[in-house]
PDB file of N, CA, C and O in Angstrom:
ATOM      1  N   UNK A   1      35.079  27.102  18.913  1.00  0.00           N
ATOM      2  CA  UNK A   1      33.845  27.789  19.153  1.00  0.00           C
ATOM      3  C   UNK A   1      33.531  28.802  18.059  1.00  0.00           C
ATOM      4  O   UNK A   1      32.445  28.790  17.478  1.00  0.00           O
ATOM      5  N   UNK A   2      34.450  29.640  17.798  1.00  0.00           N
ATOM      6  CA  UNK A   2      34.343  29.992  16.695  1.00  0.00           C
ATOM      7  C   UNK A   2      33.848  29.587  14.902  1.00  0.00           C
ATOM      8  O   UNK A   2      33.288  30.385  14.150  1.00  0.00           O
ATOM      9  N   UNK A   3      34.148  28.500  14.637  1.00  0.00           N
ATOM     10  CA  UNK A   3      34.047  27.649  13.547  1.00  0.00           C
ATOM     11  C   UNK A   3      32.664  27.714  13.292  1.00  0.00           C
ATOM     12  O   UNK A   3      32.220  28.353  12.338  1.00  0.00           O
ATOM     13  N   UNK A   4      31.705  26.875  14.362  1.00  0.00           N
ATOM     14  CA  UNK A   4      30.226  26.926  13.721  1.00  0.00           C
ATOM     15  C   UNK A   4      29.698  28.260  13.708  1.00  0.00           C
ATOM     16  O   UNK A   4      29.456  28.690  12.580  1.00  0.00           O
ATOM     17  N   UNK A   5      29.424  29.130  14.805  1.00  0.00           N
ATOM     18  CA  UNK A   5      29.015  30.430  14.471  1.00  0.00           C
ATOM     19  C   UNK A   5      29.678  30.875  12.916  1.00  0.00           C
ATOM     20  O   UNK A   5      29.194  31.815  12.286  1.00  0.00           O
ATOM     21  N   UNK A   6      30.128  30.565  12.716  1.00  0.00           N
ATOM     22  CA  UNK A   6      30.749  31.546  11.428  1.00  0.00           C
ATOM     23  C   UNK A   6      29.987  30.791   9.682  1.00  0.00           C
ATOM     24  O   UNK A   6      30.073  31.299   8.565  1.00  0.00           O
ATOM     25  N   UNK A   7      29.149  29.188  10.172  1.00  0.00           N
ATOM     26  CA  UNK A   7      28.850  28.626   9.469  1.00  0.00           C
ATOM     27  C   UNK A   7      27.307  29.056   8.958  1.00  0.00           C
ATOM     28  O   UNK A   7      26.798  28.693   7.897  1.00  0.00           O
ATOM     29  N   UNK A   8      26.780  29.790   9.824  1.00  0.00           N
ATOM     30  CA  UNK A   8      25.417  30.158   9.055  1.00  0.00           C
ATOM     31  C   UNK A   8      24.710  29.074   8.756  1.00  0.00           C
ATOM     32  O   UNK A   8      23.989  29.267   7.778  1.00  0.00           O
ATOM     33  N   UNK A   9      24.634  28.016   9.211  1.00  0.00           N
ATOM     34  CA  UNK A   9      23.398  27.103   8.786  1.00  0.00           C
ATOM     35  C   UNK A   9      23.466  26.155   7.805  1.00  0.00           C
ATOM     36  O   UNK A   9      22.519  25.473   7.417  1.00  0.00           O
ATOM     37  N   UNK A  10      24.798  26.109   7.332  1.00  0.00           N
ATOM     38  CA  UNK A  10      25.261  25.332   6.671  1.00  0.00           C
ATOM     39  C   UNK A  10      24.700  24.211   6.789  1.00  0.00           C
ATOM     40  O   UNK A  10      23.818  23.819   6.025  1.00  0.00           O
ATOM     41  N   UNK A  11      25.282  23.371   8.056  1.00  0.00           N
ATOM     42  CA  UNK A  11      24.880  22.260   8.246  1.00  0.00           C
ATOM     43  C   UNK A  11      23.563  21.888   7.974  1.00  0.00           C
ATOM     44  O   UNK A  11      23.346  20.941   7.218  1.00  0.00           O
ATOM     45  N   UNK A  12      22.257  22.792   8.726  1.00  0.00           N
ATOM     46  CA  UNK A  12      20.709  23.050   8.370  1.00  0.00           C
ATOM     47  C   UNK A  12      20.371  22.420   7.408  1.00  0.00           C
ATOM     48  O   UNK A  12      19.565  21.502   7.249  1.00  0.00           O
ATOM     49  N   UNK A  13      21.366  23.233   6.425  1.00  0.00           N
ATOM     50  CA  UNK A  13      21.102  23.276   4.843  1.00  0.00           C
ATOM     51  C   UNK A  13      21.151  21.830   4.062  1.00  0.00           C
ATOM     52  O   UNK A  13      20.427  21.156   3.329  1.00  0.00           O
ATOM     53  N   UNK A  14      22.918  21.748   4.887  1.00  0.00           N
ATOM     54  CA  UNK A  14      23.018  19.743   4.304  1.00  0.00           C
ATOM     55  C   UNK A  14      22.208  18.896   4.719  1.00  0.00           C
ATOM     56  O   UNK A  14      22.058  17.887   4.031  1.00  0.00           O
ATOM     57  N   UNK A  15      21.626  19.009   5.665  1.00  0.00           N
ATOM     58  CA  UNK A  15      20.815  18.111   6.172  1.00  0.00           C
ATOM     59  C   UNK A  15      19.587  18.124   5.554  1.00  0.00           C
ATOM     60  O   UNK A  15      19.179  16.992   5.295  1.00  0.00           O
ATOM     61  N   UNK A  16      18.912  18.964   5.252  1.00  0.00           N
ATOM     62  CA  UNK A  16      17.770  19.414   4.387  1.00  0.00           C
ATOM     63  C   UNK A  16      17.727  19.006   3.174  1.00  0.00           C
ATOM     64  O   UNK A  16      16.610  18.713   2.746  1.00  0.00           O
ATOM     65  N   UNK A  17      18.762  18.882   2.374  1.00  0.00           N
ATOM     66  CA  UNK A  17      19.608  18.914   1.049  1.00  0.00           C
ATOM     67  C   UNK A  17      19.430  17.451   1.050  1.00  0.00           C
ATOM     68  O   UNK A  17      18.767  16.983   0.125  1.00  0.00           O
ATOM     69  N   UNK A  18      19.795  16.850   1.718  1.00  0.00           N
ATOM     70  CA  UNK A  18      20.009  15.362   2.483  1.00  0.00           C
ATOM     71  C   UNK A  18      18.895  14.144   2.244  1.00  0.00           C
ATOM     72  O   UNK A  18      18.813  13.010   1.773  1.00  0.00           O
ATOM     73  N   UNK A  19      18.048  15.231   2.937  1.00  0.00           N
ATOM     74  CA  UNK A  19      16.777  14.896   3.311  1.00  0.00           C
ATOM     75  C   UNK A  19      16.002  15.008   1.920  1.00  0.00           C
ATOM     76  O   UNK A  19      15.207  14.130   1.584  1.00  0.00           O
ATOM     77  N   UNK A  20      16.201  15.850   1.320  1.00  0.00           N
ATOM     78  CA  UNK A  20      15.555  15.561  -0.277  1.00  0.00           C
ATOM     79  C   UNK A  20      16.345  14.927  -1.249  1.00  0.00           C
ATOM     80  O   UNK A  20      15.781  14.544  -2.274  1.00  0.00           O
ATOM     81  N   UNK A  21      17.485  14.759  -1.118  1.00  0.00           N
ATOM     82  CA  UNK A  21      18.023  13.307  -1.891  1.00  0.00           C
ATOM     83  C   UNK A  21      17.421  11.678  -1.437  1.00  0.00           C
ATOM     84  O   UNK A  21      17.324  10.664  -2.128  1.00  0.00           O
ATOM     85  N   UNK A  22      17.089  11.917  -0.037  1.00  0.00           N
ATOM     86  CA  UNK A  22      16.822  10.487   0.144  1.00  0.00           C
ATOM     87  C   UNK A  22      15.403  10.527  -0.192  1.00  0.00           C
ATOM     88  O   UNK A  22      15.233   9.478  -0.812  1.00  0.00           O
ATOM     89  N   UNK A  23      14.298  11.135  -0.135  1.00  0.00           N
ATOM     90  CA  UNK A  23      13.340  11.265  -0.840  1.00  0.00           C
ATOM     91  C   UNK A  23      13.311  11.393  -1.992  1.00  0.00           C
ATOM     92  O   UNK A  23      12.232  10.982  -2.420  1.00  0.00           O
ATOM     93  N   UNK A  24      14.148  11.872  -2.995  1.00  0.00           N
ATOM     94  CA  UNK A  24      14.153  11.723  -4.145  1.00  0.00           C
ATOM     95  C   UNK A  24      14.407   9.823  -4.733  1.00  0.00           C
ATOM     96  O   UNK A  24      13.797   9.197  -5.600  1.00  0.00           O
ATOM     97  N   UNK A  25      15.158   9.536  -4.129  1.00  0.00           N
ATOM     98  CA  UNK A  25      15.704   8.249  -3.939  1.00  0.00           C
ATOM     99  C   UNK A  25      14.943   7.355  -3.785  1.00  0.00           C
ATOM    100  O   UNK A  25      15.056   6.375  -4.522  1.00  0.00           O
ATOM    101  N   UNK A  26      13.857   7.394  -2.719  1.00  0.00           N
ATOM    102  CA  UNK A  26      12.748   6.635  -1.972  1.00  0.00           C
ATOM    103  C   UNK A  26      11.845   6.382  -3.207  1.00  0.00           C
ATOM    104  O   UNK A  26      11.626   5.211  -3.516  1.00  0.00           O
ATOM    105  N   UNK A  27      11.267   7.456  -3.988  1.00  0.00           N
ATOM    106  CA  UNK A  27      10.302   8.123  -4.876  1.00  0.00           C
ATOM    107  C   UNK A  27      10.510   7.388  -6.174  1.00  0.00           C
ATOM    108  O   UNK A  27       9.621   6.795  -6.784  1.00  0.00           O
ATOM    109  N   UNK A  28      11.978   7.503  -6.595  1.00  0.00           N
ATOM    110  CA  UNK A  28      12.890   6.841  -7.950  1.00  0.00           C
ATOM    111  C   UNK A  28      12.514   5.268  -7.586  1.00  0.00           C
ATOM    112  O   UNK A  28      11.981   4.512  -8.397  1.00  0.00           O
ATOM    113  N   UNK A  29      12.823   4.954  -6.433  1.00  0.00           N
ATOM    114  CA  UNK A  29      12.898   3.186  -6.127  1.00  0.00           C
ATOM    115  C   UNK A  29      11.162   2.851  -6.113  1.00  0.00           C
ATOM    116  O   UNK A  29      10.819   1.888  -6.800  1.00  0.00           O
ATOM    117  N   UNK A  30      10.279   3.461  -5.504  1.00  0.00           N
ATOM    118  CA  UNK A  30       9.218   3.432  -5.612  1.00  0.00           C
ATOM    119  C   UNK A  30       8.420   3.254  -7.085  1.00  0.00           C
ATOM    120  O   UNK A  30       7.519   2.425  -7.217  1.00  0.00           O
ATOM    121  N   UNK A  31       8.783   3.973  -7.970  1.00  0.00           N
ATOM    122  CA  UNK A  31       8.671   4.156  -9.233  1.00  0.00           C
ATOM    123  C   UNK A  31       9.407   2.627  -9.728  1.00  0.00           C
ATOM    124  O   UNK A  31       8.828   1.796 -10.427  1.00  0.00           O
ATOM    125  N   UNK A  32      10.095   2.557  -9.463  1.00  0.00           N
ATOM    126  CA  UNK A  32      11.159   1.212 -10.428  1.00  0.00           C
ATOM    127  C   UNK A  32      10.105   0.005  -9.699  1.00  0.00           C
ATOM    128  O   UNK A  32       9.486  -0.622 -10.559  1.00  0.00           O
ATOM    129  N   UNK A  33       9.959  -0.199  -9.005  1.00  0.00           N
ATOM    130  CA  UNK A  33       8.839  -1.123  -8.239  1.00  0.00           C
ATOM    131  C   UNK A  33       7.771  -1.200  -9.190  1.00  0.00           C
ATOM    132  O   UNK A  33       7.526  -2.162  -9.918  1.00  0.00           O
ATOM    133  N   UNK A  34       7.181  -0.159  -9.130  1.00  0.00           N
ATOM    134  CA  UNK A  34       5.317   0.003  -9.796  1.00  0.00           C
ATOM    135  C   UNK A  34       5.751  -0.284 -10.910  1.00  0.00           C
ATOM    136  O   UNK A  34       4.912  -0.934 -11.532  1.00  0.00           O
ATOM    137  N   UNK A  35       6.894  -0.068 -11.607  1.00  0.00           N
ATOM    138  CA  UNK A  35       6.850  -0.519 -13.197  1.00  0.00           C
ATOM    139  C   UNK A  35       7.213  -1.931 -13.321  1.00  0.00           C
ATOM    140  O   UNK A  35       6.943  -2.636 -14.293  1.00  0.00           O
ATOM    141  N   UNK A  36       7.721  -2.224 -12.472  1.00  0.00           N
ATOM    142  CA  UNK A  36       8.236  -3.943 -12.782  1.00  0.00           C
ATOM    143  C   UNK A  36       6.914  -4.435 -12.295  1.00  0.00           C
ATOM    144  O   UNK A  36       6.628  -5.346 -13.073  1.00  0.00           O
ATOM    145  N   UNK A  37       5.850  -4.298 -11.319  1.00  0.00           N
ATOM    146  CA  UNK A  37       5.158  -4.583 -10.948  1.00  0.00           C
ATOM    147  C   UNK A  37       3.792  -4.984 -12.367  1.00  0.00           C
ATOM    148  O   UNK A  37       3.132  -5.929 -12.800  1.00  0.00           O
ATOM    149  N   UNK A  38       4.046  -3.380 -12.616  1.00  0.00           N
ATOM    150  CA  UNK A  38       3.277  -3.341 -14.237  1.00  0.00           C
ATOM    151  C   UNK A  38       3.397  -4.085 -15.189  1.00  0.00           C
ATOM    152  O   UNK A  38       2.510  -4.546 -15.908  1.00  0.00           O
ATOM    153  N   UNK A  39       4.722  -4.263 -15.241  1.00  0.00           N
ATOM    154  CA  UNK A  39       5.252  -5.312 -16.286  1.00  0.00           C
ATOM    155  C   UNK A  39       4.912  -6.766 -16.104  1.00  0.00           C
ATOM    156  O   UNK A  39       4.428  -7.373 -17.059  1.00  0.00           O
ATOM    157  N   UNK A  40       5.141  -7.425 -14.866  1.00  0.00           N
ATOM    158  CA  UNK A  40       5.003  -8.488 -14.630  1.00  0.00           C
ATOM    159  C   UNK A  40       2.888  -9.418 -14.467  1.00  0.00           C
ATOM    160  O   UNK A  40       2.270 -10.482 -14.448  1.00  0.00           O
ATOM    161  N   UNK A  41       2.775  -8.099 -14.408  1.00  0.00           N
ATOM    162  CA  UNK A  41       0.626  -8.152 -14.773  1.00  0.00           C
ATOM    163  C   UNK A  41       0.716  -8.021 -16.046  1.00  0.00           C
ATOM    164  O   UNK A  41      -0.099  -8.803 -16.536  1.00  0.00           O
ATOM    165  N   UNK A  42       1.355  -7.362 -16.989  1.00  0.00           N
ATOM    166  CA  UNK A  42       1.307  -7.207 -18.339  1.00  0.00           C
ATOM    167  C   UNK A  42       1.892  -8.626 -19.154  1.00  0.00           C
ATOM    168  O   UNK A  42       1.513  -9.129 -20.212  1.00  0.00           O
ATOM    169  N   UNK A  43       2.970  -9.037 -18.201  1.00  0.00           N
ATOM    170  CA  UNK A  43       2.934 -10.746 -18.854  1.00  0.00           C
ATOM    171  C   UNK A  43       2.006 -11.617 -18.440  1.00  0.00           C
ATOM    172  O   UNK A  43       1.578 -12.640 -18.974  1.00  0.00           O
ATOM    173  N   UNK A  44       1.722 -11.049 -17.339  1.00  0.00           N
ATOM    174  CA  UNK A  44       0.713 -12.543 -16.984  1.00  0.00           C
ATOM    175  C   UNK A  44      -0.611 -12.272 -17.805  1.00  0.00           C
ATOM    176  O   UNK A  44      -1.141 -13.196 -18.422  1.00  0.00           O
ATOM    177  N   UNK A  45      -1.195 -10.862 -17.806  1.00  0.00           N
ATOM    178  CA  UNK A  45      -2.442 -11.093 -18.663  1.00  0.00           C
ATOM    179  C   UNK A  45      -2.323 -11.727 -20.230  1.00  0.00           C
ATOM    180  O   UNK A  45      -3.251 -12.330 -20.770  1.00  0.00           O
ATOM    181  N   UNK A  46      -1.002 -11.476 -20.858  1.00  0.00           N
ATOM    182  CA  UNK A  46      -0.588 -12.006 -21.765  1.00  0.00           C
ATOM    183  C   UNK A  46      -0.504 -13.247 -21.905  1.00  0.00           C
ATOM    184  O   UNK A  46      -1.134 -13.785 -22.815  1.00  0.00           O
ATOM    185  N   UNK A  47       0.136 -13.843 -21.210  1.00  0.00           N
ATOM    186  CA  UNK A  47       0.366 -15.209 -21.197  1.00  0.00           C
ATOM    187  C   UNK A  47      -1.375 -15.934 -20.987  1.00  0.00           C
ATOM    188  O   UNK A  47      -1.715 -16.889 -21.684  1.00  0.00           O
ATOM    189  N   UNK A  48      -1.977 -15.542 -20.331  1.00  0.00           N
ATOM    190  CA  UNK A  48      -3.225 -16.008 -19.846  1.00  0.00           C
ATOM    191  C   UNK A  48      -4.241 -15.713 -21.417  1.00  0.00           C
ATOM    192  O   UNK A  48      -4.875 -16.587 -22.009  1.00  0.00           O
ATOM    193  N   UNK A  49      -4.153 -14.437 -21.759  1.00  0.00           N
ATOM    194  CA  UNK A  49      -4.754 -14.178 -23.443  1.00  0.00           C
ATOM    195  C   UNK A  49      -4.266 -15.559 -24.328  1.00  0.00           C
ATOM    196  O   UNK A  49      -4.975 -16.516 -24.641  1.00  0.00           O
ATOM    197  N   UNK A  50      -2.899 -15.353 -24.609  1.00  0.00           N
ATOM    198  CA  UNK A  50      -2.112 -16.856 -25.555  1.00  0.00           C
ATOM    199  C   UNK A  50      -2.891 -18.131 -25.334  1.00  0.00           C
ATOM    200  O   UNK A  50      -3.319 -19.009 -26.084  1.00  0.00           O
ATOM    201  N   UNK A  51      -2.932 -17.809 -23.411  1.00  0.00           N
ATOM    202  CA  UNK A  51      -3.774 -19.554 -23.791  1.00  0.00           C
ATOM    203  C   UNK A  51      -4.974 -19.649 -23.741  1.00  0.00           C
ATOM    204  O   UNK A  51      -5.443 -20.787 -23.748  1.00  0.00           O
ATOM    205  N   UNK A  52      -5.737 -18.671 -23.685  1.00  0.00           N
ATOM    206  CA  UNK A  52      -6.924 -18.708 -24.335  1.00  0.00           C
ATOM    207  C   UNK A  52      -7.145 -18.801 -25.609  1.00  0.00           C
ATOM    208  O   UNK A  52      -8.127 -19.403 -26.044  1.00  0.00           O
ATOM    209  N   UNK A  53      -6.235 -18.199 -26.398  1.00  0.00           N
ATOM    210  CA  UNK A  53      -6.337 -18.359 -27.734  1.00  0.00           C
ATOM    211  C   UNK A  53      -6.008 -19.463 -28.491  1.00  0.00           C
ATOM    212  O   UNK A  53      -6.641 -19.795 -29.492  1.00  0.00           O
ATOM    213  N   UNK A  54      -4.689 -20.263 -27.899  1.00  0.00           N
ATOM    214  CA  UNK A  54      -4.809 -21.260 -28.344  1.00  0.00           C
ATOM    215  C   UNK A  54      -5.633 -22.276 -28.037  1.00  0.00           C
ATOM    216  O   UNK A  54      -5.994 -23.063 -28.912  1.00  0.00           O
ATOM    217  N   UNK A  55      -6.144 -22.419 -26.395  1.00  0.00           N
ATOM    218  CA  UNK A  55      -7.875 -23.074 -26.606  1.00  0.00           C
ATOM    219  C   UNK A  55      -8.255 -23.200 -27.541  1.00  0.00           C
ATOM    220  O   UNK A  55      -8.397 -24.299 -28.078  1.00  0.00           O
ATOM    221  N   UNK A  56      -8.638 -21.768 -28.200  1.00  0.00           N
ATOM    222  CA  UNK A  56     -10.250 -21.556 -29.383  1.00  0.00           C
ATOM    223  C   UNK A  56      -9.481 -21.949 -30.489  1.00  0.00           C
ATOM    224  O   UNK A  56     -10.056 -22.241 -31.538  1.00  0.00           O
ATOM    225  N   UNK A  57      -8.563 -21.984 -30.419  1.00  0.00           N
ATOM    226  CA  UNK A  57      -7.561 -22.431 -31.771  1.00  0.00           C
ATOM    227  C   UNK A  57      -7.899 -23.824 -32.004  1.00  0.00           C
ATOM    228  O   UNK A  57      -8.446 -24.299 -32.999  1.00  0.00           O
ATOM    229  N   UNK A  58      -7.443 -24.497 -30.805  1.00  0.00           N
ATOM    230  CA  UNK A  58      -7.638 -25.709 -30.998  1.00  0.00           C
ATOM    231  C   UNK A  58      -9.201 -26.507 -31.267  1.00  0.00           C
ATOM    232  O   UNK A  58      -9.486 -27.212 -32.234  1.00  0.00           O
ATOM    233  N   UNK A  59      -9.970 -26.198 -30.248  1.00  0.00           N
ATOM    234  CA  UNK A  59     -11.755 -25.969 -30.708  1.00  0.00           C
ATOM    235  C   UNK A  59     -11.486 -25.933 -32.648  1.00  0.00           C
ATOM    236  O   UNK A  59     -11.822 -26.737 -33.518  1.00  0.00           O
ATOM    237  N   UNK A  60     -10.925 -24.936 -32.698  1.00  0.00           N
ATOM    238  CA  UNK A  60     -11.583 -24.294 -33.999  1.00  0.00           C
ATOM    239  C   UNK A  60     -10.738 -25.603 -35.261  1.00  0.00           C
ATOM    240  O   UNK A  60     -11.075 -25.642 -36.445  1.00  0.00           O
ATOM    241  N   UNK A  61      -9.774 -26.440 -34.723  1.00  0.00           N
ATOM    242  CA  UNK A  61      -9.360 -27.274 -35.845  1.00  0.00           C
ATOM    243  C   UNK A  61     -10.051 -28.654 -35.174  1.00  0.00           C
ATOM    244  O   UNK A  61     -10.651 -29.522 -35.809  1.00  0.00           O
ATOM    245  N   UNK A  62      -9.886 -28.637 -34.181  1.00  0.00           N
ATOM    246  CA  UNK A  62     -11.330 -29.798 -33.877  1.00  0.00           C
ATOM    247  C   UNK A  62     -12.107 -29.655 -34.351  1.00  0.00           C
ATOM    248  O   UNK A  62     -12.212 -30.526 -35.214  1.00  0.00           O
ATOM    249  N   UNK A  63     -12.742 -29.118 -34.359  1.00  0.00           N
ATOM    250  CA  UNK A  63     -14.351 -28.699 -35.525  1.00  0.00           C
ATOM    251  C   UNK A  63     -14.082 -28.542 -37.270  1.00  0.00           C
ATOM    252  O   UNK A  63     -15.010 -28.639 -38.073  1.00  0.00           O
ATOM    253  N   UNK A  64     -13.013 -28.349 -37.570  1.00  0.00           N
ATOM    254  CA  UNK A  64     -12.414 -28.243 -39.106  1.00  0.00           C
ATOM    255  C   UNK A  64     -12.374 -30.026 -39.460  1.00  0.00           C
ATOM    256  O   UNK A  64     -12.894 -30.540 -40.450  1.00  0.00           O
ATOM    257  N   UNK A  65     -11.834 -30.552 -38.679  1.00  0.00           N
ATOM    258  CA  UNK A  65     -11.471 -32.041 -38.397  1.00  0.00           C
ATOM    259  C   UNK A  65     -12.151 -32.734 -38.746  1.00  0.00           C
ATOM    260  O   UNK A  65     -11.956 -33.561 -39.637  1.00  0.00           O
ATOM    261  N   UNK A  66     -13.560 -32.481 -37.841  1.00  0.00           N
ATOM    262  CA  UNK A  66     -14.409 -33.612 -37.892  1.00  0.00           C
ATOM    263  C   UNK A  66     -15.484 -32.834 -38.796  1.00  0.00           C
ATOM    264  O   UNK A  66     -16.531 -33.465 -38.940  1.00  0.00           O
ATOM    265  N   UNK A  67     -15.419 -31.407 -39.522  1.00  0.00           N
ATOM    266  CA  UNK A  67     -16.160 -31.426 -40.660  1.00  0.00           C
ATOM    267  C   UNK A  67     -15.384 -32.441 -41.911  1.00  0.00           C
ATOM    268  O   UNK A  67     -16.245 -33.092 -42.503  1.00  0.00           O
ATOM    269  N   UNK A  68     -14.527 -32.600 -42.222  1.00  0.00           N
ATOM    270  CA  UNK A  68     -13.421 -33.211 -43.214  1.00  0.00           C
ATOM    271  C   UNK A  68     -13.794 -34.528 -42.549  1.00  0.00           C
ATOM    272  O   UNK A  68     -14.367 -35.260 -43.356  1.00  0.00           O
ATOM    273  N   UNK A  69     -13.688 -34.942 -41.629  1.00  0.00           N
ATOM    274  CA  UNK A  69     -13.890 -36.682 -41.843  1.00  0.00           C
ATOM    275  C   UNK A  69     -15.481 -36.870 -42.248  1.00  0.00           C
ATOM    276  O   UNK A  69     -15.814 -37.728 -43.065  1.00  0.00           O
ATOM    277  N   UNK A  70     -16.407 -36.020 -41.627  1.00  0.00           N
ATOM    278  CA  UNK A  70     -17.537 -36.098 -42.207  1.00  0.00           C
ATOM    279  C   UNK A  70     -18.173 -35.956 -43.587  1.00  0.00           C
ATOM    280  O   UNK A  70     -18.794 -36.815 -44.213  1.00  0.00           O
ATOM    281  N   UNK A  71     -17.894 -34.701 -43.934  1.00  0.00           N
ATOM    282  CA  UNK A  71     -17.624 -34.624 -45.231  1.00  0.00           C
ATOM    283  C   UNK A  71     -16.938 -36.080 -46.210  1.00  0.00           C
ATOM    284  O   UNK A  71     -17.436 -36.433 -47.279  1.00  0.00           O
ATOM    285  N   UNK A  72     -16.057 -36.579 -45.736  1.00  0.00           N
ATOM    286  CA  UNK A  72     -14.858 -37.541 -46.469  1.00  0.00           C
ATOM    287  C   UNK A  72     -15.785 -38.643 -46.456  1.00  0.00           C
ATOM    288  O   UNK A  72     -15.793 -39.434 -47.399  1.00  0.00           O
ATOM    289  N   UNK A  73     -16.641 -38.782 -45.385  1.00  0.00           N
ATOM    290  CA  UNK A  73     -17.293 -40.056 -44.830  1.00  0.00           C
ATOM    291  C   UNK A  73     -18.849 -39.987 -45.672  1.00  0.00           C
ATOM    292  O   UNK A  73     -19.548 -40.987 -45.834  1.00  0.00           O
ATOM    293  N   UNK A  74     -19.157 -38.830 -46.078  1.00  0.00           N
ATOM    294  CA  UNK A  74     -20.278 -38.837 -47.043  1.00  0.00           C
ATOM    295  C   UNK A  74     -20.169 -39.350 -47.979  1.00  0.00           C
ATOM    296  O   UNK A  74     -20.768 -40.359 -48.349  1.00  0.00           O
ATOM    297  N   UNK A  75     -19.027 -38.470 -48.777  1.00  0.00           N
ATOM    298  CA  UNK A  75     -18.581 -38.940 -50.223  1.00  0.00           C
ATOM    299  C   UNK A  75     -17.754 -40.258 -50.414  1.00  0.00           C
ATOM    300  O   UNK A  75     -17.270 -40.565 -51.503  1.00  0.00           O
ATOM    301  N   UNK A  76     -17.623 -41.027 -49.263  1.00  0.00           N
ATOM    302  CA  UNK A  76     -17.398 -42.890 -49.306  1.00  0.00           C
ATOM    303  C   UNK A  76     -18.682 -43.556 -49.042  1.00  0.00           C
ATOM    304  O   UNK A  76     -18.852 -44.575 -49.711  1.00  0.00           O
ATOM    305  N   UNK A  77     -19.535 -43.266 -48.310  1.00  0.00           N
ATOM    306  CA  UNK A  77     -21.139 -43.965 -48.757  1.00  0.00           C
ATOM    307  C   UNK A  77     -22.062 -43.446 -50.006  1.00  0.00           C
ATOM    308  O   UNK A  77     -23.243 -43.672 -50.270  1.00  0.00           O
ATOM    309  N   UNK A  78     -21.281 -42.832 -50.527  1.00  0.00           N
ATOM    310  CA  UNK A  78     -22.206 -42.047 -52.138  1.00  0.00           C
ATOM    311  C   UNK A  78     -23.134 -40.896 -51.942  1.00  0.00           C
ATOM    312  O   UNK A  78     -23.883 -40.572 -52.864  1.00  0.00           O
ATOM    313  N   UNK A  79     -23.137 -40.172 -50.657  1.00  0.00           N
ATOM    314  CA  UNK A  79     -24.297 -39.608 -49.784  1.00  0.00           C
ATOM    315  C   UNK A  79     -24.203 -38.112 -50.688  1.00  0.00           C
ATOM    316  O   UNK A  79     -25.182 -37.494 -51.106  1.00  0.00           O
ATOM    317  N   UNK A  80     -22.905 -37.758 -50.848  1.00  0.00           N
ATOM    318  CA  UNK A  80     -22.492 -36.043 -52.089  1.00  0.00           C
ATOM    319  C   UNK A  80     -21.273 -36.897 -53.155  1.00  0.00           C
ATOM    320  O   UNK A  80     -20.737 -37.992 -53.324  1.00  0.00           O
ATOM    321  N   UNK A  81     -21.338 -35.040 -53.856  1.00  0.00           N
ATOM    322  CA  UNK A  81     -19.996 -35.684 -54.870  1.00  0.00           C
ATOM    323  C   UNK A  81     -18.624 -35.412 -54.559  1.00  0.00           C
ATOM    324  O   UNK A  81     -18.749 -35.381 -53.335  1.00  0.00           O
ATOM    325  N   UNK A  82     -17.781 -35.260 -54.698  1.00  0.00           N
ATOM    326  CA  UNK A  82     -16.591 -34.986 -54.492  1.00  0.00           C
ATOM    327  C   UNK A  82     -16.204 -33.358 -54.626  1.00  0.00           C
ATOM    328  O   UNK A  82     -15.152 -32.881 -54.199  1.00  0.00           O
ATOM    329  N   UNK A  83     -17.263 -32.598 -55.306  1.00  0.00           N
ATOM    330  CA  UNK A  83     -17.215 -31.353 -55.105  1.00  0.00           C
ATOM    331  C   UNK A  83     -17.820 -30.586 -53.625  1.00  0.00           C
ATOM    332  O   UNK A  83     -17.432 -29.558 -53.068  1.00  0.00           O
ATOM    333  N   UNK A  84     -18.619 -31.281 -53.363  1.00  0.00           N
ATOM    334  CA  UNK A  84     -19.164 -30.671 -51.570  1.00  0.00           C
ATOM    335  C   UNK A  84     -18.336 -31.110 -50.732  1.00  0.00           C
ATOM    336  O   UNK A  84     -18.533 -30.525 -49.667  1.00  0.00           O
ATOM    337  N   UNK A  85     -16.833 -32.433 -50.590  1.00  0.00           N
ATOM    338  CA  UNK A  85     -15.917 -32.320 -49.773  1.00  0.00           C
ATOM    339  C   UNK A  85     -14.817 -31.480 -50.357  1.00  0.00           C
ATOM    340  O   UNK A  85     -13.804 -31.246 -49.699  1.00  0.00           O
TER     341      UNK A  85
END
């Protein structure tokens, strides 16, 4: 009987103490979440940019392509000279 009276609130204290470690904890894990979360939108918009780009990439040598066969296809019917392909 003696023992706790003599403790002043100790316990109070750990428990309190306690209680803001596991909130600190909660807060830290919360945080590690939103960033992986971040990260994983930051690849996908990425990945989704890449293949857009290589789309227009590809567009853009399709169209290189068939200027060069056209071009190629002039200057075999005599249509330019060999300097405009």
């Amino acid at each position: 009987m003696v023992g706790p009276i003599f403790q002043f609130g100790q316990n109070y204290k750990r428990v309190q103490v306690e209680r803001i470690r596991t909130q600190q904890a909660q807060l830290q894990y919360e945080k590690v979440v939103l960033a992986s979360f971040a990260d994983v939108n930051n690849a996908l918009i990425a990945n989704k940019t890449f293949a857009e780009e290589y789309a227009n990439r590809k567009i853009q040598e399709d169209a290189g392509r068939k200027a060069l066969e056209l071009s190629n296809a002039q200057y075999n019917f005599g249509y330019t000279s060999y300097l405009e392909v």
